[in-house]
Backbone as a printed PyTorch tensor [residue, N CA C, xyz], in Angstrom:
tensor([[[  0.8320,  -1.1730,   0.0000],
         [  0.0000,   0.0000,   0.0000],
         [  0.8800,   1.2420,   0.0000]],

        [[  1.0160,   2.5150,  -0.8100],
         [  1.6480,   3.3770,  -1.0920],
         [  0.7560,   4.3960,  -0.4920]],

        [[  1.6340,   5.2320,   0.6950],
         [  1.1210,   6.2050,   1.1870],
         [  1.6990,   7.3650,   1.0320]],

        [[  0.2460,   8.7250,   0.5790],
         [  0.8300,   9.9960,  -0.0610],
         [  1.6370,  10.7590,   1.2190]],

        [[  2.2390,  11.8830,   0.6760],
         [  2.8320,  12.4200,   2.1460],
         [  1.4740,  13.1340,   3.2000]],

        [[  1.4290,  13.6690,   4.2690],
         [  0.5380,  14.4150,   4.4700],
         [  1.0040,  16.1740,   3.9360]],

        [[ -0.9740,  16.1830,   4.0320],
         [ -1.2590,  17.6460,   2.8290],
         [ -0.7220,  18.7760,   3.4810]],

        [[  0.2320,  19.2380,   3.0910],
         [  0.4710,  20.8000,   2.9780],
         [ -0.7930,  21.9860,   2.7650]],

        [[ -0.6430,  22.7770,   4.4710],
         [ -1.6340,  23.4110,   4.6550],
         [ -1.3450,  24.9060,   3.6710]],

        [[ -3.1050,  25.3140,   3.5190],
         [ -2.9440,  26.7470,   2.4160],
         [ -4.0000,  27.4030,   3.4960]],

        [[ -3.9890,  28.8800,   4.0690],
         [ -4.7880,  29.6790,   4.7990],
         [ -5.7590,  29.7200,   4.0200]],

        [[ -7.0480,  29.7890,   4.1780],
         [ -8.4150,  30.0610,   3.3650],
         [ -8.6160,  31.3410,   4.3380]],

        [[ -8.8650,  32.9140,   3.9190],
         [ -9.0630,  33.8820,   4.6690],
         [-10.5590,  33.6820,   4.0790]],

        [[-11.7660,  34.0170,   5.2290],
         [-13.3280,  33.7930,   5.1250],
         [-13.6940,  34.9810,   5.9550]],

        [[-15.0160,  35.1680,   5.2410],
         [-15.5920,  36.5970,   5.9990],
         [-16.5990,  35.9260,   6.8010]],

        [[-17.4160,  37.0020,   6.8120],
         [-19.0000,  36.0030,   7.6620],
         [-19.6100,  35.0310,   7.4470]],

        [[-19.8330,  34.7810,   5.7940],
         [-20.2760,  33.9730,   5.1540],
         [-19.2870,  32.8980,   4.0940]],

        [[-19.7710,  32.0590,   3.9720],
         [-18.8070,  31.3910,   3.3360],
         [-19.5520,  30.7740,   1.8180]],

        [[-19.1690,  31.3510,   0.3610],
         [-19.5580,  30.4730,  -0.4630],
         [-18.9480,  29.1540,  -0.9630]],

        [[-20.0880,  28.5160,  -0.5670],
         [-19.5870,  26.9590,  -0.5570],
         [-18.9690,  26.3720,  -1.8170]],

        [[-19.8810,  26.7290,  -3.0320],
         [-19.1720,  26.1770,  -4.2990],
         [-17.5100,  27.0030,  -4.4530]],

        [[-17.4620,  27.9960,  -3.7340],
         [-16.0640,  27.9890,  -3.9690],
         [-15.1030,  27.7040,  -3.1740]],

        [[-15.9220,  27.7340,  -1.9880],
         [-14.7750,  26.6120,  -1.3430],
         [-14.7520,  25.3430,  -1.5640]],

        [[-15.6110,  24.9850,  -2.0370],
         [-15.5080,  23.2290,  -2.8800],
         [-14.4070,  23.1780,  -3.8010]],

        [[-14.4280,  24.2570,  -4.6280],
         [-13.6600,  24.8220,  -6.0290],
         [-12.0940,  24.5920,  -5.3410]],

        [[-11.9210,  25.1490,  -4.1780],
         [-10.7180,  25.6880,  -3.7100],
         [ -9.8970,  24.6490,  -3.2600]],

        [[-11.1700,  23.6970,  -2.3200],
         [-10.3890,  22.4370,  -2.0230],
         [-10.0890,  21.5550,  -2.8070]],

        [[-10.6360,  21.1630,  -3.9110],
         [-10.5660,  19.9800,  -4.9280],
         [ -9.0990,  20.7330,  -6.0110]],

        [[ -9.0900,  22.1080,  -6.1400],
         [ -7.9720,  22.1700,  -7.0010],
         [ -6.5780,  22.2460,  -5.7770]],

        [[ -6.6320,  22.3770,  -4.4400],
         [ -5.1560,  22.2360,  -3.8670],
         [ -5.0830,  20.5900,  -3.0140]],

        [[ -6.5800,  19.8240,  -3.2840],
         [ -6.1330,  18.1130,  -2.7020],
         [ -5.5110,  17.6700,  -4.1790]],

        [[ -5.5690,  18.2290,  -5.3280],
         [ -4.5870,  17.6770,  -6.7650],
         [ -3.4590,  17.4750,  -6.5830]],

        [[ -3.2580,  18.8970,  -5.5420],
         [ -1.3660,  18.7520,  -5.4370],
         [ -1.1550,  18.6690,  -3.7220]],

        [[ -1.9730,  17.8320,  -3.4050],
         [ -1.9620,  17.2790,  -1.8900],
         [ -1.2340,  18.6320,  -0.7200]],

        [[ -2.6650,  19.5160,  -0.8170],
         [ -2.9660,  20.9320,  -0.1890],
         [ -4.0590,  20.4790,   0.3900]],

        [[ -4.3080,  21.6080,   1.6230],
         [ -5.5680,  21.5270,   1.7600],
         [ -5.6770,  22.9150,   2.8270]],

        [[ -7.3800,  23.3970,   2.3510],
         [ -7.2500,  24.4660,   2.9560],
         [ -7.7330,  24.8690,   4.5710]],

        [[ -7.0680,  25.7590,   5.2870],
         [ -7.6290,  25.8070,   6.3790],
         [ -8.1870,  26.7370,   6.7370]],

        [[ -9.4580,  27.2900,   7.5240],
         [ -9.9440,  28.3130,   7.7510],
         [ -9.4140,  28.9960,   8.3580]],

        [[ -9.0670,  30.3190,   8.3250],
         [ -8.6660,  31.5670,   9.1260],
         [ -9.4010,  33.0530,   8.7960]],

        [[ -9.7390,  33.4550,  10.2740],
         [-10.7500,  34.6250,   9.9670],
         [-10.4420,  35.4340,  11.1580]],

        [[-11.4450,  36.4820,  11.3450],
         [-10.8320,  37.5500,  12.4720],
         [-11.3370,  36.9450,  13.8010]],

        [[-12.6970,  35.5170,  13.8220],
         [-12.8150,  35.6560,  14.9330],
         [-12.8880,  33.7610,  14.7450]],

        [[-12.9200,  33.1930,  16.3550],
         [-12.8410,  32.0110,  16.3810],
         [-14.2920,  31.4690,  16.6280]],

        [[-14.8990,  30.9110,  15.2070],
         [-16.6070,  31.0790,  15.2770],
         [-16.9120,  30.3320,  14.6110]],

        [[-18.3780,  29.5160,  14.5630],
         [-18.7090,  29.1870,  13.7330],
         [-19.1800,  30.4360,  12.3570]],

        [[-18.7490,  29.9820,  10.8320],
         [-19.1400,  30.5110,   9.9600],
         [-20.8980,  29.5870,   9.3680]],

        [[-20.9510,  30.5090,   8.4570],
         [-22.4890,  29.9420,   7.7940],
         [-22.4930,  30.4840,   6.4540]],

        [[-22.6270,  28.7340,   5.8280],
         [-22.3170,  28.7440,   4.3920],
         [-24.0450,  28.4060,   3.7670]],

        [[-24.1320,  28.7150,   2.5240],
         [-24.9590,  28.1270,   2.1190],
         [-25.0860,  27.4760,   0.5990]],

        [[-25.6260,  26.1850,   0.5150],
         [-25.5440,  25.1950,  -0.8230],
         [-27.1900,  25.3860,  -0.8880]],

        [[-27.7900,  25.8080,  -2.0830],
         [-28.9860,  25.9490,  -2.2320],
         [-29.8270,  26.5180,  -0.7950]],

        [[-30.8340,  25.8300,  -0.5510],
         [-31.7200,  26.2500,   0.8530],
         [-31.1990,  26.0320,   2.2690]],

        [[-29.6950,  24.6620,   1.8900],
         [-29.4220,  24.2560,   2.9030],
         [-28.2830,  25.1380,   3.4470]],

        [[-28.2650,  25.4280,   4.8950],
         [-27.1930,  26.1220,   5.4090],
         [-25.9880,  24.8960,   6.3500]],

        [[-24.9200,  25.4210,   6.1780],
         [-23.6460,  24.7490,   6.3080],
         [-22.8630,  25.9540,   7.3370]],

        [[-22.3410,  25.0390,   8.6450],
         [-21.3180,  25.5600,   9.5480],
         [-20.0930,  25.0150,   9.1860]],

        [[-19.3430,  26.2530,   9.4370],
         [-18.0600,  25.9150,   9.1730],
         [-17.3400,  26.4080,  10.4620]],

        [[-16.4910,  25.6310,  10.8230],
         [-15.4790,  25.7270,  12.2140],
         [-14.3130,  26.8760,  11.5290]],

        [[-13.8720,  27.7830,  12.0200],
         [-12.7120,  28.7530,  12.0060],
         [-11.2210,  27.9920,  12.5570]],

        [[-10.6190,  27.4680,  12.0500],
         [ -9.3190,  26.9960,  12.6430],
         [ -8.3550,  27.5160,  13.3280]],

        [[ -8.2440,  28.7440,  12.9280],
         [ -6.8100,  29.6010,  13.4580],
         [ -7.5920,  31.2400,  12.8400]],

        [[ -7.4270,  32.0120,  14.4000],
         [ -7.3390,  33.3530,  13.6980],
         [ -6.2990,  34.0010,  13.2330]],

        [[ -6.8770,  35.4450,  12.8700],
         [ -5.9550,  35.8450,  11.6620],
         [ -4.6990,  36.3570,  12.9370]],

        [[ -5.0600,  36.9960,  14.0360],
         [ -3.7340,  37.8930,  14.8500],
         [ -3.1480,  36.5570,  15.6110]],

        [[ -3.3810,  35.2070,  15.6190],
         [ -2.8010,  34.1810,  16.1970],
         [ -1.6950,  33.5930,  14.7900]],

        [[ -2.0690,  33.4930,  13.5930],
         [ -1.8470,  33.0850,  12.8710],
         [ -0.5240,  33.1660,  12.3910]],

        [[  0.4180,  32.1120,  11.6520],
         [  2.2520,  31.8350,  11.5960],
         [  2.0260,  31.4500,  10.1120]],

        [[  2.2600,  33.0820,   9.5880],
         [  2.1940,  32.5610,   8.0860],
         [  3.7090,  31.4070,   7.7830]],

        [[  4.7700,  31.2160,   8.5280],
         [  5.4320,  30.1460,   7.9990],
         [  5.2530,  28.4520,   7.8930]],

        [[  3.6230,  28.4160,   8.6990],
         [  3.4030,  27.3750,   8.8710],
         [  2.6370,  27.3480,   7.9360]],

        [[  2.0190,  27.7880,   6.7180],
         [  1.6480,  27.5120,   5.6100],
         [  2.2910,  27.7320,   4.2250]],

        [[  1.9960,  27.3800,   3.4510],
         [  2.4090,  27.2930,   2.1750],
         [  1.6840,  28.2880,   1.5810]],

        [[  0.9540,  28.9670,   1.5520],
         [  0.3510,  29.7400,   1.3680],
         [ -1.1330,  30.7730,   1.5790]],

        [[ -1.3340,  31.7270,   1.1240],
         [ -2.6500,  31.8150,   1.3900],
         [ -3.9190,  32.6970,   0.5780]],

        [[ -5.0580,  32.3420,   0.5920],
         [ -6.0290,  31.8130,  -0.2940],
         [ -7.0630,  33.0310,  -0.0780]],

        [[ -7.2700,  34.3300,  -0.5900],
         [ -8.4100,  34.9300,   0.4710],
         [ -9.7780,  34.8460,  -0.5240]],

        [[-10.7730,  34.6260,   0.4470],
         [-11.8090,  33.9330,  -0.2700],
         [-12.8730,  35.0400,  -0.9350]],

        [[-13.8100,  34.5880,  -1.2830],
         [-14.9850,  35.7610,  -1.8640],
         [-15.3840,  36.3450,  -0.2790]],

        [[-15.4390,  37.9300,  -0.7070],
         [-15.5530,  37.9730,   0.6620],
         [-14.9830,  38.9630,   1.4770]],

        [[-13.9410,  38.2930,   1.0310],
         [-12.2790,  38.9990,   2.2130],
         [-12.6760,  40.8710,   2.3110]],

        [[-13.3930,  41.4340,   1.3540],
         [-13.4840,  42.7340,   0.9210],
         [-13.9870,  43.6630,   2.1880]],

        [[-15.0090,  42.5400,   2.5670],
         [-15.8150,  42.7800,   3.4820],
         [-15.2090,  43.3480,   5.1870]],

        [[-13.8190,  42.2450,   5.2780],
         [-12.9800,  42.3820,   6.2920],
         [-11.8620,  42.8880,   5.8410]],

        [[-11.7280,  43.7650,   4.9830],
         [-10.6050,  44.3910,   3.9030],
         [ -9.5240,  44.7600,   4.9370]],

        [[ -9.6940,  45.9940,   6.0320],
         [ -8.3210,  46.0010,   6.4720],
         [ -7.5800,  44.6080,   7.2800]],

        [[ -8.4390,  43.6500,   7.8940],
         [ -7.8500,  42.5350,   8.0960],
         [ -7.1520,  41.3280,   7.4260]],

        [[ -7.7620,  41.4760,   5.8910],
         [ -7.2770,  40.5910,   4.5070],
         [ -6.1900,  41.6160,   4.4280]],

        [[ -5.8780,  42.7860,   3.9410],
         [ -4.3270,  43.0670,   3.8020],
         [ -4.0820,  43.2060,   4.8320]],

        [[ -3.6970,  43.2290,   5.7340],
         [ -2.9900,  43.1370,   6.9320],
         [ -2.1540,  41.9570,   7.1270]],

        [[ -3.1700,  40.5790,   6.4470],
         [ -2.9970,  39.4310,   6.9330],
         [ -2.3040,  38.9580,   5.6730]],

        [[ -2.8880,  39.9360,   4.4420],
         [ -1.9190,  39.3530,   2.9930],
         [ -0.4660,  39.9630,   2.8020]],

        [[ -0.7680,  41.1710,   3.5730],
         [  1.0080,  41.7960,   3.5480],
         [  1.8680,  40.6760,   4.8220]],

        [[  1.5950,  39.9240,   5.5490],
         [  2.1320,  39.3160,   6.6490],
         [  2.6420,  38.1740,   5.9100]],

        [[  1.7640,  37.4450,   5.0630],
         [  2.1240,  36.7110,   3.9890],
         [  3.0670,  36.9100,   2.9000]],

        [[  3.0890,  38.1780,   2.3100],
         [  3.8090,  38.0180,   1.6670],
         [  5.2250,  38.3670,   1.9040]],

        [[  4.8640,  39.6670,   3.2080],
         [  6.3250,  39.9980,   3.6430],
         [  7.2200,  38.4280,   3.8520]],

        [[  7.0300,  37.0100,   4.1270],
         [  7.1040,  35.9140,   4.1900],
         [  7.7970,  35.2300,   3.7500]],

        [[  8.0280,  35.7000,   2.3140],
         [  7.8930,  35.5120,   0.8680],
         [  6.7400,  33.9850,   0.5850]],

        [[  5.7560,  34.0430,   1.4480],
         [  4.3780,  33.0440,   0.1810],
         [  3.5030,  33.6130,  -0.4710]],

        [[  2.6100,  33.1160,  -1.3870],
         [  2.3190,  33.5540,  -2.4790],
         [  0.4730,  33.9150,  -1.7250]],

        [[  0.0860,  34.7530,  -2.3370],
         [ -1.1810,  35.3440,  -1.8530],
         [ -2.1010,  35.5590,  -3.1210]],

        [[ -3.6380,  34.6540,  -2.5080],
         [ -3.9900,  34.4450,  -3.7610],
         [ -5.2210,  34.9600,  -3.4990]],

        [[ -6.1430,  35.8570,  -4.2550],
         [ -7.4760,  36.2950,  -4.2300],
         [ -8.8300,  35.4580,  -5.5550]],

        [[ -9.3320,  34.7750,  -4.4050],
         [-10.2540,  34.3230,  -5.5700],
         [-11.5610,  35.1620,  -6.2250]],

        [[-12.5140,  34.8920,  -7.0400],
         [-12.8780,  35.7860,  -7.8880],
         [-14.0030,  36.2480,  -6.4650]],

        [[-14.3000,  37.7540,  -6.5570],
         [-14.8460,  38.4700,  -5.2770],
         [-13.9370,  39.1650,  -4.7320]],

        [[-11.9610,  39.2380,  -4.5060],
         [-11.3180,  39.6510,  -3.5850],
         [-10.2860,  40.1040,  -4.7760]],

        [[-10.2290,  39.5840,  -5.9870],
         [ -8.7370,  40.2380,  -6.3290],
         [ -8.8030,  41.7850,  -6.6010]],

        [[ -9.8660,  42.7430,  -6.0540],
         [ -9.4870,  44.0360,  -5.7850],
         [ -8.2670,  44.3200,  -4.5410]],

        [[ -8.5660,  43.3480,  -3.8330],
         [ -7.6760,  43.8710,  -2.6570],
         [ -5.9150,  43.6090,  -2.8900]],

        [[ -6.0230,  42.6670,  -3.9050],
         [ -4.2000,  42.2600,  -4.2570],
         [ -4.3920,  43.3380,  -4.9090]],

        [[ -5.1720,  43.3570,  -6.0910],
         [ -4.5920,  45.0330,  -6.9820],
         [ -4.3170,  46.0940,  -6.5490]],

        [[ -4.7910,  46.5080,  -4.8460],
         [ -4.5010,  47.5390,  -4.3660],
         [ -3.0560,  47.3840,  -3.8080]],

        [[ -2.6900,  45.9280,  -3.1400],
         [ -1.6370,  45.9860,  -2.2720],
         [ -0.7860,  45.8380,  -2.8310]],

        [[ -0.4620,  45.3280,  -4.5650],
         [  0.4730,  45.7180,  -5.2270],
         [  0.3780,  46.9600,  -6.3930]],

        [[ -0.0350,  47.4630,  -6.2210],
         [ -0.2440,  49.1200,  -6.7870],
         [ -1.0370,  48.9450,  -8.2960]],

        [[ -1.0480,  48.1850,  -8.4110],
         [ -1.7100,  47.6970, -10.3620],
         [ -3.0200,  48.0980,  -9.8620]],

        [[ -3.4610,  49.3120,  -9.6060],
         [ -5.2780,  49.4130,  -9.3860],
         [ -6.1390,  48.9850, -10.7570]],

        [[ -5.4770,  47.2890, -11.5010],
         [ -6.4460,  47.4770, -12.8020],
         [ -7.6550,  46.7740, -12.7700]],

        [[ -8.3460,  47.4870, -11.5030],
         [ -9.6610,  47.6950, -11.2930],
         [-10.5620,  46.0280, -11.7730]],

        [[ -9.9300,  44.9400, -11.0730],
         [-10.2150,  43.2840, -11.6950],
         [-12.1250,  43.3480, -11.3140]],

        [[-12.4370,  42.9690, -12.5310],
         [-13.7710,  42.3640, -12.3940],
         [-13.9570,  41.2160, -11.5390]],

        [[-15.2140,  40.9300, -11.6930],
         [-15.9450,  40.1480, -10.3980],
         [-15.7640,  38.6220, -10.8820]],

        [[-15.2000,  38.4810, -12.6450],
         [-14.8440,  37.3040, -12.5760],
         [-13.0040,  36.9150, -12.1370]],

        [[-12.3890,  37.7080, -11.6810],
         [-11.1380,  37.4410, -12.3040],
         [-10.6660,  37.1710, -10.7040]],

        [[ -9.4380,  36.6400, -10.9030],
         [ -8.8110,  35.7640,  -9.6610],
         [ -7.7970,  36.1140,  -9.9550]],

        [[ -7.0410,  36.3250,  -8.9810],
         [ -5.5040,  36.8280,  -9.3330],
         [ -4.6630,  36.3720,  -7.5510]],

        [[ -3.2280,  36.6270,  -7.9640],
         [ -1.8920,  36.2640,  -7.5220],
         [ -1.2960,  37.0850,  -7.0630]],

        [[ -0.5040,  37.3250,  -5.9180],
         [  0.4070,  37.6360,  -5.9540],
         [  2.0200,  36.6140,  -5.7220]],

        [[  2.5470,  36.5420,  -6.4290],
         [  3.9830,  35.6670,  -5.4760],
         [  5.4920,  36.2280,  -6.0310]],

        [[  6.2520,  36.4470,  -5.1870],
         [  7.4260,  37.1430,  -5.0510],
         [  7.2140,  38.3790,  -5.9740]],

        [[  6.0820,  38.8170,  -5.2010],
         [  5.9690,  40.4380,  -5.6080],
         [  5.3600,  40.9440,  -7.1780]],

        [[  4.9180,  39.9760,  -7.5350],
         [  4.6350,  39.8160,  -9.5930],
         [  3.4420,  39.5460,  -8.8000]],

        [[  1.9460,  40.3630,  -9.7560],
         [  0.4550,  40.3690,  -9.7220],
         [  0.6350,  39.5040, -10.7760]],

        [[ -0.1730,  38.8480, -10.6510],
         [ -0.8880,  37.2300, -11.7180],
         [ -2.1980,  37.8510, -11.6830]],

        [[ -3.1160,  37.5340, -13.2110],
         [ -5.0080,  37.9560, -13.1300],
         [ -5.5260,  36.7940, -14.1210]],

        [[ -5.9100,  36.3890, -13.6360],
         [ -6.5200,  35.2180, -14.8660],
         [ -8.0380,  35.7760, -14.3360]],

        [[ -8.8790,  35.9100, -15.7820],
         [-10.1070,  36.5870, -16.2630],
         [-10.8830,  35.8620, -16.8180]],

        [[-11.6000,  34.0770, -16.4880],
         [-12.3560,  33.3430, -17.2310],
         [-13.6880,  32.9440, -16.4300]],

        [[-14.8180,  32.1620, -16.7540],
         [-14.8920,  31.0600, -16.1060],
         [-14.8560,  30.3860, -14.7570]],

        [[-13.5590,  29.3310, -15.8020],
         [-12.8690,  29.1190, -14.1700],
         [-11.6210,  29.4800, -13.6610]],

        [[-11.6850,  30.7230, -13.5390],
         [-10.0770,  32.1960, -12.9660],
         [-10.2510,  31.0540, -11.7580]],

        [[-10.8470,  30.7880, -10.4990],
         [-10.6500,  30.1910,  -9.0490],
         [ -9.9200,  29.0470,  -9.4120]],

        [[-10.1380,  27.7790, -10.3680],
         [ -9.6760,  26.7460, -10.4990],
         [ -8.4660,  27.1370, -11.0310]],

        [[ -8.0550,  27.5300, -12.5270],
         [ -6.9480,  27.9090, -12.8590],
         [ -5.8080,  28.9060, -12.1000]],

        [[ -6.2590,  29.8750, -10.7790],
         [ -4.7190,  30.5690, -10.5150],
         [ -4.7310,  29.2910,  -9.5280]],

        [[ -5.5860,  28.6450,  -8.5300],
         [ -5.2940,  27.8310,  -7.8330],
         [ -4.5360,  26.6100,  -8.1690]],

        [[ -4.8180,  26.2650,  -9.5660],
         [ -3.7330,  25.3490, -10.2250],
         [ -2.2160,  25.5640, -10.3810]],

        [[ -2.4610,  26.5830, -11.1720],
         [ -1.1320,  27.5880, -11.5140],
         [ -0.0730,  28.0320,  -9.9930]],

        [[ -1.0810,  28.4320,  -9.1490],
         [  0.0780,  28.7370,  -7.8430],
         [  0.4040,  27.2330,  -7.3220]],

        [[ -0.2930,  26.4510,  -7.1750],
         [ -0.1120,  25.0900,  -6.7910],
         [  1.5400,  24.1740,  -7.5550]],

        [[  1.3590,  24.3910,  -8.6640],
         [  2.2510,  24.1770,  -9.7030],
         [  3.6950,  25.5420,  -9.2110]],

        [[  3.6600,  26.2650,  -9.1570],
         [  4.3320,  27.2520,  -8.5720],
         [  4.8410,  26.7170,  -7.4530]],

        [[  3.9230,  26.1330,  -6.2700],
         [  4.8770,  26.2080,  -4.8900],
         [  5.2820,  24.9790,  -5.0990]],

        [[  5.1380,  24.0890,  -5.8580],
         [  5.9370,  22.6830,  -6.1950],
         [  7.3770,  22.7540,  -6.9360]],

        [[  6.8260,  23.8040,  -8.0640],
         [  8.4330,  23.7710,  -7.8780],
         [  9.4830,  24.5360,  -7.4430]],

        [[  8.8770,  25.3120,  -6.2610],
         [  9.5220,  26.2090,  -5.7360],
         [ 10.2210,  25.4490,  -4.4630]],

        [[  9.3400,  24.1600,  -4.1790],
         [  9.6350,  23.5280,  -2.9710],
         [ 10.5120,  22.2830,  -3.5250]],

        [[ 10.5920,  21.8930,  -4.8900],
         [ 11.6450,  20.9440,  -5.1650],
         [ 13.0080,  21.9590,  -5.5960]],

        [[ 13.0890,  22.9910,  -6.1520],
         [ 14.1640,  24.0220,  -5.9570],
         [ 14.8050,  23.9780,  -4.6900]],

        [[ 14.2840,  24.5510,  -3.7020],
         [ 14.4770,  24.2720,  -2.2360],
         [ 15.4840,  23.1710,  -1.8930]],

        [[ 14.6190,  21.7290,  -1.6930],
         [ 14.8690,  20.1690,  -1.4950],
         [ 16.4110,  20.0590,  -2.7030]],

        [[ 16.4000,  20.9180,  -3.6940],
         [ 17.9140,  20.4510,  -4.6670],
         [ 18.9830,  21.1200,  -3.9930]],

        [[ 18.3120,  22.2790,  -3.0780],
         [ 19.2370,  23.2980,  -2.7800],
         [ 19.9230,  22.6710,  -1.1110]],

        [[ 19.2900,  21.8110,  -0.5400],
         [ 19.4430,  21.5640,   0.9290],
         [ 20.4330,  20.3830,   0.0780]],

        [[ 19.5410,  19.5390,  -0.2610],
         [ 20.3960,  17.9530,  -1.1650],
         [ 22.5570,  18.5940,  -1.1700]],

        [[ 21.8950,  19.9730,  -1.8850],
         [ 23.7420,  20.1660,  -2.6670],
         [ 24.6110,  20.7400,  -1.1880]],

        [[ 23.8390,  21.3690,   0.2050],
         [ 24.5780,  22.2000,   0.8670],
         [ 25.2300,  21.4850,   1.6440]]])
């Protein structure tokens, strides 16, 4: 029996509410590259999601002023984050000062466009990046699935770079 490593955690920043299809979206594209996301928000609470009529609690894992961005691989701010805006940059500059990669899914990538100066004003479909200081915007569809792929693919091989670099020292 071949066992995977365990998943490398990604911050999910969540406001009051949580939309579920995209956090479905969020988890299924970072369990590909054996990620997974964890909740972090300003308070330690149940959240309330909703899938059609039915409503969904979600547990808060770690708040944001407790929170060790080196213990993640990255972080994820959700539809939403806008809402708790000075706490999403607060918590995305902590990240990136870090150097990990900070990712806004479609609903939040106004707030990366502000914190890296590109105000190019991203529509409500577009999802965007930040990592080592370069804005990423993907504008489709599926912008949530694709930057989440794309950064995923990013911290892999940023983390076998790494692993060649310890291997040679």
């Amino acid at each position: 029996m071949r066992h995977s490593h365990r998943p490398r955690r990604v911050a999910a920043f969540v406001a009051e509410s949580v939309n579920v299809r995209q956090l479905q979206t969020a988890s299924e594209a970072l369990q590909r590259h054996n990620r997974r996301a964890v909740l972090v928000s300003d308070q330690h609470a149940l959240l309330r999601g909703y899938n059609g009529s039915a409503e969904i609690n979600f547990a808060v894992a770690e708040t944001t002023e407790n929170i060790e961005p080196n213990a993640y691989d990255a972080l994820v701010l959700m539809e939403g984050a806008a809402k708790l805006a000075p706490s999403a940059t607060k918590l995305a500059k902590r990240f990136g000062d870090a150097g990990k990669p900070v990712v806004a899914l479609t609903g939040s990538a106004a707030l990366l466009s502000e914190i890296s100066g590109n105000n190019t004003g991203p529509g409500e479909d577009t999802a965007s990046a930040i990592v080592e200081g370069d804005l990423y915007e993907v504008t489709d569809d599926d912008a949530d699935w694709k930057i989440l792929d794309a950064i995923s693919e990013k911290l892999k091989a940023m983390q076998d770079a790494h692993q060649l670099e310890r291997a040679g020292a």
